[in-house]
Legacy VTK file of the C-alpha trace (Angstrom):
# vtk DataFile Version 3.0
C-alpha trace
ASCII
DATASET POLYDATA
POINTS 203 float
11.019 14.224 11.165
8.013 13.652 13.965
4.738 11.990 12.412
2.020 14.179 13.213
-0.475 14.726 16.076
-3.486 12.152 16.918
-5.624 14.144 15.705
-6.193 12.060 12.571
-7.706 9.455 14.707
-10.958 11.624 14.898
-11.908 12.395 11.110
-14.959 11.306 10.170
-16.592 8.995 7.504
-12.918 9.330 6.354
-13.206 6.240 4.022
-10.346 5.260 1.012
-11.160 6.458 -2.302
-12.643 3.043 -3.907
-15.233 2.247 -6.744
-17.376 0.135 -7.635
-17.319 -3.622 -5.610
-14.092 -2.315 -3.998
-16.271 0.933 -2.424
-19.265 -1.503 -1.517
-17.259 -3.927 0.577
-15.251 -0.912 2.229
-18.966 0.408 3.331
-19.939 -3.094 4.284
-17.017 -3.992 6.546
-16.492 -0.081 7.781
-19.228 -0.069 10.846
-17.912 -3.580 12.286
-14.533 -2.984 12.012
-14.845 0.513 13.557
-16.654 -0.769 16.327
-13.995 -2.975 16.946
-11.329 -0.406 17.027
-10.161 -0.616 13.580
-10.093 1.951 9.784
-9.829 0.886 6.602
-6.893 1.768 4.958
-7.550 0.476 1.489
-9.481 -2.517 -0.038
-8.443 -4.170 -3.184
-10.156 -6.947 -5.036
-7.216 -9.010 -7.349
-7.657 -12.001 -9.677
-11.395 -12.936 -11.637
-11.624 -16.824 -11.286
-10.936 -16.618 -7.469
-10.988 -13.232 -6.181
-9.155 -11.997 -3.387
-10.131 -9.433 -1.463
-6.841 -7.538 0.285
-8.145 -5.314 3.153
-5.178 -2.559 4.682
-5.831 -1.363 8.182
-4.821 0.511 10.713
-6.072 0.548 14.522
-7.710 3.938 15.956
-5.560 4.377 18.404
-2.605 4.649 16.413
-0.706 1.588 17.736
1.074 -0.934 15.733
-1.573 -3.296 14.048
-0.394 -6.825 14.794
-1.110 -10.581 13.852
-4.208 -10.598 16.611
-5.353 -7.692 15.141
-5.295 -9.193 11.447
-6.671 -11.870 12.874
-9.445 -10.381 14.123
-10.328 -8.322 10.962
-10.220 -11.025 8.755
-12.692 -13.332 10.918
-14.714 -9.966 11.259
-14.957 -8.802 7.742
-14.952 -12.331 6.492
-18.362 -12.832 8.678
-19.726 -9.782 7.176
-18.778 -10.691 3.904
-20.205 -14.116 3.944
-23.775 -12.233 4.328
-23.197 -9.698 2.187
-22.247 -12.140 -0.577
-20.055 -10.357 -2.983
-19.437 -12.982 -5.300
-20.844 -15.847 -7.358
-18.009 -18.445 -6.188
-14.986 -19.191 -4.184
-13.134 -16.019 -3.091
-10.353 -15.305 -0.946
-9.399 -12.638 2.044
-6.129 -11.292 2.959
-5.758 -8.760 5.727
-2.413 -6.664 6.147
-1.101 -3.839 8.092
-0.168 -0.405 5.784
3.565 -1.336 5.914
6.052 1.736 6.738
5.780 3.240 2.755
2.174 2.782 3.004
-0.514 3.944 0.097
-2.143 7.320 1.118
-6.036 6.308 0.486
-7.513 8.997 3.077
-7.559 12.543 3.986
-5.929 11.706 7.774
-2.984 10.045 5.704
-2.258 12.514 4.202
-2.234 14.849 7.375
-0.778 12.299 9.279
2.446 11.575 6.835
2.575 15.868 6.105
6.364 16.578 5.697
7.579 13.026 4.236
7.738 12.211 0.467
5.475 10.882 -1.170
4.518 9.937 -5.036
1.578 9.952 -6.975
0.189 8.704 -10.030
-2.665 10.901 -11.544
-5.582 8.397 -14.005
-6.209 12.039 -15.960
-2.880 14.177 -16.888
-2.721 17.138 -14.438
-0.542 20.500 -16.188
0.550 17.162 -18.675
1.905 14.951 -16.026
0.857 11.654 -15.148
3.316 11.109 -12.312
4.279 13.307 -9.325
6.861 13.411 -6.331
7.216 15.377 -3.638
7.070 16.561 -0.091
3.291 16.143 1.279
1.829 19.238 2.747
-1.531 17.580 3.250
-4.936 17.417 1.915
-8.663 18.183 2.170
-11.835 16.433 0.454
-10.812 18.132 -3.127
-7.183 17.880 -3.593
-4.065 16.533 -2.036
-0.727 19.306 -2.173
2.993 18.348 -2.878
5.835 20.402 -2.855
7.894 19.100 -5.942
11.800 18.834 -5.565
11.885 21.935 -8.112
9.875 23.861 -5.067
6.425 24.468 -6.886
3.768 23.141 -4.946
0.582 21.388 -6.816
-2.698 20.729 -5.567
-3.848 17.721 -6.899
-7.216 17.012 -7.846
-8.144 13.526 -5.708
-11.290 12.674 -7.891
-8.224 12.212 -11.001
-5.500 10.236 -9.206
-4.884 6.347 -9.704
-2.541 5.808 -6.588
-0.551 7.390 -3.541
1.913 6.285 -1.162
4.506 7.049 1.111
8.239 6.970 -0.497
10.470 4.881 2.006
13.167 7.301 3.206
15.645 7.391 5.860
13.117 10.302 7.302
10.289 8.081 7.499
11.830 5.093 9.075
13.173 6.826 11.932
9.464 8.808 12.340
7.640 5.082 12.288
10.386 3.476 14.747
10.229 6.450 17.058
6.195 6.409 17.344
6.261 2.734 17.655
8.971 3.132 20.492
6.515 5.700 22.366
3.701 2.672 22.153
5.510 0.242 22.796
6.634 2.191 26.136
3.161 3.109 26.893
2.356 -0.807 26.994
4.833 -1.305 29.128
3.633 0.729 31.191
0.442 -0.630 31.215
1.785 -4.442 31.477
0.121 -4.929 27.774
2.125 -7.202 25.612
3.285 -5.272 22.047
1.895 -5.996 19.133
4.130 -8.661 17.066
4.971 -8.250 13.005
1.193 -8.094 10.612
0.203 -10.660 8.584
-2.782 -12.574 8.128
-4.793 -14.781 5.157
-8.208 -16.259 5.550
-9.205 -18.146 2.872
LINES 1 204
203 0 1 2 3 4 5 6 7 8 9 10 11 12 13 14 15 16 17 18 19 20 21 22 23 24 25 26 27 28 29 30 31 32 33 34 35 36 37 38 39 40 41 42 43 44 45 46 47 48 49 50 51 52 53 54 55 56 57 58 59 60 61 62 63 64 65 66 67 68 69 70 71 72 73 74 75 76 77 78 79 80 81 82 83 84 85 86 87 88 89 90 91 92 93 94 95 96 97 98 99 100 101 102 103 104 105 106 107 108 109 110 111 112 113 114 115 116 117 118 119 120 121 122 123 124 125 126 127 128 129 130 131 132 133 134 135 136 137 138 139 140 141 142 143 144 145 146 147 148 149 150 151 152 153 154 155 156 157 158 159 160 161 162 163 164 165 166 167 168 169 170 171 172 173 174 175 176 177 178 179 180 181 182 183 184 185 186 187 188 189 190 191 192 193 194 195 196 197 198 199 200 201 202
């Protein structure tokens, strides 16, 4: 199964569902990443003594985000952030790619990733169930929709679920490695060197 059109790309003020600290760094960081190309995917704030703050991102354009593009982000953000001055003391950033069975944050994901299985766990019961799984038939501001393996479809209410992601399936693989093949021939073709495996830590 394909991943869907571009068309994500273009969705506006599209920002992951966050609260609280987690929601004011997003809209912090959001304008200066964006100018530079990249979307938040999801920021997550773990550990009280010595925070870290674990920012998810993808690049506009769709391609593969790569170690120079983590890179880049974390010096970025971590600028920002230094200004901004979220904490009282020492803190930590980490800056990651989605991965393959990535969380589902934003309204694009959702669209993007329509047709691939997905699970999700719900903070208030919805018709008594906490957890879901499903095919993903995508989403709008209100509600995300799954078609269950029993065939009923829900429509979730977003503003009551804890979590999403992507459910790593033979499907979804072969989707990721044939849109990263189509890249990857497009730089080629273009004499740009690939992107190489995400990771980055700034401390």
């Amino acid at each position: 199964m394909a991943l869907a059109g571009r068309l994500f790309c273009f969705l506006e003020d599209d920002l992951p569902q966050n609260e609280g600290l987690e929601a004011r760094i997003a809209a912090t960081i959001q304008p200066t990443l964006s100018a530079m190309g990249y979307e938040i995917v999801r920021v997550q704030i773990q550990g009280k003594q010595t925070p870290t703050v674990q920012i998810m991102a993808d690049r506009t354009d769709g391609r593969p985000i790569g170690v120079g593009d983590c890179e880049a982000i974390s010096h970025a953000a971590g600028a920002v952030l230094d200004v901004d001055d979220p904490f009282t003391g020492e803190w930590n950033l980490e800056v990651s790619s989605p991965g393959i069975d990535r969380p589902l944050t934003r309204t694009r994901d959702w669209q993007r990733f329509a047709g691939h299985v997905a699970t999700v766990e719900m903070s208030i019961p919805f018709e008594g169930r906490r957890r879901f799984r499903g095919i993903a038939l995508g989403a709008d501001e209100a509600v995300v929709r799954l078609r269950l393996e029993d065939g009923a479809e829900v429509a979730l209410p977003r503003a009551d679920m804890r979590r999403a992601k992507l459910v790593l399936t033979d499907e979804l693989i072969a989707a990721t490695a044939a849109e990263a093949a189509r890249f990857r021939e497009a730089e080629d073709d273009s004499d740009e060197e690939p992107g190489r495996p995400p990771h980055a830590r700034r401390n």
